[in-house]
C-alpha positions as CSV (number, residue, x, y, z in Angstrom):
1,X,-17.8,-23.5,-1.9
2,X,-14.3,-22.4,-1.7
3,X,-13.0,-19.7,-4.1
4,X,-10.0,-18.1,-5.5
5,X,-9.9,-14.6,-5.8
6,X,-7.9,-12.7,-8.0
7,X,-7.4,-9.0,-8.7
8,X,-5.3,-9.3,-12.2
9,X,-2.4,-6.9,-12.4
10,X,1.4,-7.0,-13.4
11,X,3.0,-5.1,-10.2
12,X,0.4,-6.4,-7.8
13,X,-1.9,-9.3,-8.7
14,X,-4.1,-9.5,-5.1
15,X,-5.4,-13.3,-4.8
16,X,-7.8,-14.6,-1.7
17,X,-9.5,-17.4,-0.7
18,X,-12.6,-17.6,0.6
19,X,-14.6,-20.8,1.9
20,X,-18.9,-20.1,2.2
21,X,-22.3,-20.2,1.1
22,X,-25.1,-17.9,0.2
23,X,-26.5,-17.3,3.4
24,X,-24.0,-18.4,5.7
25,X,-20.8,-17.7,7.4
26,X,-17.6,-16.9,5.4
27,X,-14.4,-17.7,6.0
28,X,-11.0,-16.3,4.8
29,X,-8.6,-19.2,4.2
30,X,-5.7,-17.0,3.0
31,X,-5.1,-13.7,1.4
32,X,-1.7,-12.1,0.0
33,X,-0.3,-10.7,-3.6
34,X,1.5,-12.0,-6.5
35,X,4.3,-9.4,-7.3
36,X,6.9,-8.3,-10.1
37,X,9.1,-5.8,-10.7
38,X,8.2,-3.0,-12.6
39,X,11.7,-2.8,-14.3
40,X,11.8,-6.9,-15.3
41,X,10.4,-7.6,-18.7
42,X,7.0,-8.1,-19.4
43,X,7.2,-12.2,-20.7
44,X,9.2,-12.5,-17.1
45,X,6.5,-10.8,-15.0
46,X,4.1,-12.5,-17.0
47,X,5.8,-15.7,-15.5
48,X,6.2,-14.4,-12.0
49,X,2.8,-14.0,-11.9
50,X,1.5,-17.7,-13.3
51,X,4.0,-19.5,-10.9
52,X,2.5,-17.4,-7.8
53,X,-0.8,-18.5,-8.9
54,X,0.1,-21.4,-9.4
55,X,1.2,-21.7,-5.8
56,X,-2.2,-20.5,-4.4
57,X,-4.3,-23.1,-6.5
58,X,-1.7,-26.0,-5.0
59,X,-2.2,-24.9,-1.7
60,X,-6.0,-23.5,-1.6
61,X,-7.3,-26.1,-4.8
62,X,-10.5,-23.8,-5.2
63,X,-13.4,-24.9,-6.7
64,X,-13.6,-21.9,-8.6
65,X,-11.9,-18.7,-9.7
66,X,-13.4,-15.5,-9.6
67,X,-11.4,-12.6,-11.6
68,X,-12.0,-8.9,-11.9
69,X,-13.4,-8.2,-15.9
70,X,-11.1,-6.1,-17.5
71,X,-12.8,-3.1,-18.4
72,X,-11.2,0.0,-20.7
73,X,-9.4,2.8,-18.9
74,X,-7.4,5.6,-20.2
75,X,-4.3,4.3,-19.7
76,X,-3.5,1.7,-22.6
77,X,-0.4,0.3,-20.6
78,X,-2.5,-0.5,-17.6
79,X,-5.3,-2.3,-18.9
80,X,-2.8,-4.1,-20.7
81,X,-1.2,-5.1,-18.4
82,X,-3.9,-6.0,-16.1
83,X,-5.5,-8.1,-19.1
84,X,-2.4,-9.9,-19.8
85,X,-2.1,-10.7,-15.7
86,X,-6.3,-11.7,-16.5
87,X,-5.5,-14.0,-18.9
88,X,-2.5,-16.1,-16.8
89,X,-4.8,-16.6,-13.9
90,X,-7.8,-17.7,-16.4
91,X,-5.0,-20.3,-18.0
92,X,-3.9,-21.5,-14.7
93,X,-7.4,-22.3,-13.9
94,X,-8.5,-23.7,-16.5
95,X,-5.5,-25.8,-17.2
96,X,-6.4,-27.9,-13.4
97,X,-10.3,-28.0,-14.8
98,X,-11.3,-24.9,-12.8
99,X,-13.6,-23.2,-13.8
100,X,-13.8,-19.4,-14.1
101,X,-15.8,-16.7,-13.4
102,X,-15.5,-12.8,-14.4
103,X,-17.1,-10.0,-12.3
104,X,-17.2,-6.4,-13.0
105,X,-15.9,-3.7,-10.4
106,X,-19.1,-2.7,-10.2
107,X,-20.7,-5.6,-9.7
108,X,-18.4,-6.9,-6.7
109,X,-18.7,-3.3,-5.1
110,X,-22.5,-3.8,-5.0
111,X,-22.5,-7.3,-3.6
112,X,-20.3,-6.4,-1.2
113,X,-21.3,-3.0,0.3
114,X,-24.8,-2.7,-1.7
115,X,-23.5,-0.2,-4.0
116,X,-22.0,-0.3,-7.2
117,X,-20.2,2.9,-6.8
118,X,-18.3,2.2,-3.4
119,X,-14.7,3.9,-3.2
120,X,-11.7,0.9,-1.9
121,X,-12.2,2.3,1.3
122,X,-16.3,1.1,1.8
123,X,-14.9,-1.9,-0.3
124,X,-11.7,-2.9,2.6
125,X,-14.7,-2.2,4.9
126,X,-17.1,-4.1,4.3
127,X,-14.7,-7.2,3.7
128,X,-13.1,-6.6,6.6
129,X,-16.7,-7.1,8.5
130,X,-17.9,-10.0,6.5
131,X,-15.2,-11.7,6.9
132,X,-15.0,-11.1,10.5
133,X,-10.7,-10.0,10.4
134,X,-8.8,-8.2,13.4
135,X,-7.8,-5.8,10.8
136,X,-8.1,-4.7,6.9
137,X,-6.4,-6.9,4.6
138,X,-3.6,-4.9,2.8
139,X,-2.9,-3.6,0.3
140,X,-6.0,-2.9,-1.8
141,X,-5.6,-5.2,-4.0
142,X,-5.4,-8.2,-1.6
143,X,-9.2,-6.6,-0.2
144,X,-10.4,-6.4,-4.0
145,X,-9.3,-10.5,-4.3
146,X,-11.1,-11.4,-1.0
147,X,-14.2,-9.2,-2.6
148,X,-14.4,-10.9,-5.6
149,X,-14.3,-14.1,-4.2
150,X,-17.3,-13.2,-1.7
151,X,-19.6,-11.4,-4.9
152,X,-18.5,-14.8,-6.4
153,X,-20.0,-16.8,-3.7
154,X,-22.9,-14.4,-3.0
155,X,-24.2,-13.8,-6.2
156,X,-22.4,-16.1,-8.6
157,X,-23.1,-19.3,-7.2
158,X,-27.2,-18.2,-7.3
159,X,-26.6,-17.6,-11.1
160,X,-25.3,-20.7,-12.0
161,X,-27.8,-22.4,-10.1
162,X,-30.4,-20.6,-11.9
163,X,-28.7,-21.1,-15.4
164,X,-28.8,-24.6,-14.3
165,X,-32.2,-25.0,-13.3
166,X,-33.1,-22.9,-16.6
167,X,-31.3,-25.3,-18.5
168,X,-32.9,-28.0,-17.1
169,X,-36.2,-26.6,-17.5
170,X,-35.9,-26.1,-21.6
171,X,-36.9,-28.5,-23.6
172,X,-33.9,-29.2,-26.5
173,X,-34.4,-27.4,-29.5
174,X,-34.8,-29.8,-32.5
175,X,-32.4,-29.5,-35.4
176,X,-34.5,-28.3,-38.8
177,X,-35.7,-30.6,-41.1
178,X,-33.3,-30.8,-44.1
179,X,-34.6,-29.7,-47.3
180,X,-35.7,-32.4,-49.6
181,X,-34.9,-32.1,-53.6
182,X,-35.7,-34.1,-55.8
């Protein structure tokens, strides 16, 4: 399975691809970062950032797209940002038919390094190992794509399968009988 990575945000959006299977070798195809200027205007940046993706999926064509879940910080501005920068890469997927899947922080930090509360630094680590690179993909950002790619791979394509099998498994549920009045 080959996925897409991306680590939404408006000044750095970190995107990787990574090509495995549960179980076997990965491989890093490519790894960089999408950025804007802080100064340019939001709707411009907003652009930057989908024609960067854009780029990636024409090059990469991932069958999937993992991106980091937005989750509430302190700063209003940033997790605005970061949600807007969320929301391009989820268009830009699912405007090719890819489909996309959203993993907490916490979750890729635990599939990854085996624990949920890993700094960036155990994070770079630990995808620097699995992936088997000379050095650490930088910046952080670029790491956290690759990371969410490989929890993607690891534990996301096991949960579809189960859903899958589970949906399989269930018989249809039959619609209720209408009421009958005479």
């Amino acid at each position: 399975m080959r996925v897409l990575g991306v680590d939404p945000g408006l000044t750095r959006c970190g995107v990787g691809v990574v090509e495995g299977a549960p179980g076997r070798p990965l491989r890093m195809l490519g790894v960089g970062v999408v950025r804007t200027p802080a100064d340019q205007d939001v709707p411009l940046r907003l652009l930057a950032v989908e024609q960067g993706l854009e780029r990636w999926l024409d090059e990469y064509q991932p069958e999937l797209v993992a991106i980091e879940r937005v989750f509430a910080q302190h700063n209003v501005s940033t997790v605005m940002g970061t949600a807007q920068a969320s929301a391009v890469a989820m268009l830009c997927a699912t405007r090719r038919g890819i489909p996309v899947a959203l993993h907490t922080p916490s979750e890729v930090k635990a599939a990854v390094t085996g624990s949920g509360r890993a700094d960036k630094a155990q994070v770079t680590a630990m995808v620097t190992r699995l992936l088997r690179l000379a050095e650490p993909p930088k910046p952080a950002d670029a790491a956290d794509a690759l990371a969410l790619a490989i929890c993607h791979i690891w534990r996301g394509s096991a949960s579809d399968k189960i859903a899958a099998a589970l949906a399989r498994s269930t018989p249809p549920r039959s619609t209720p009988a209408k009421e009958y009045r005479p």
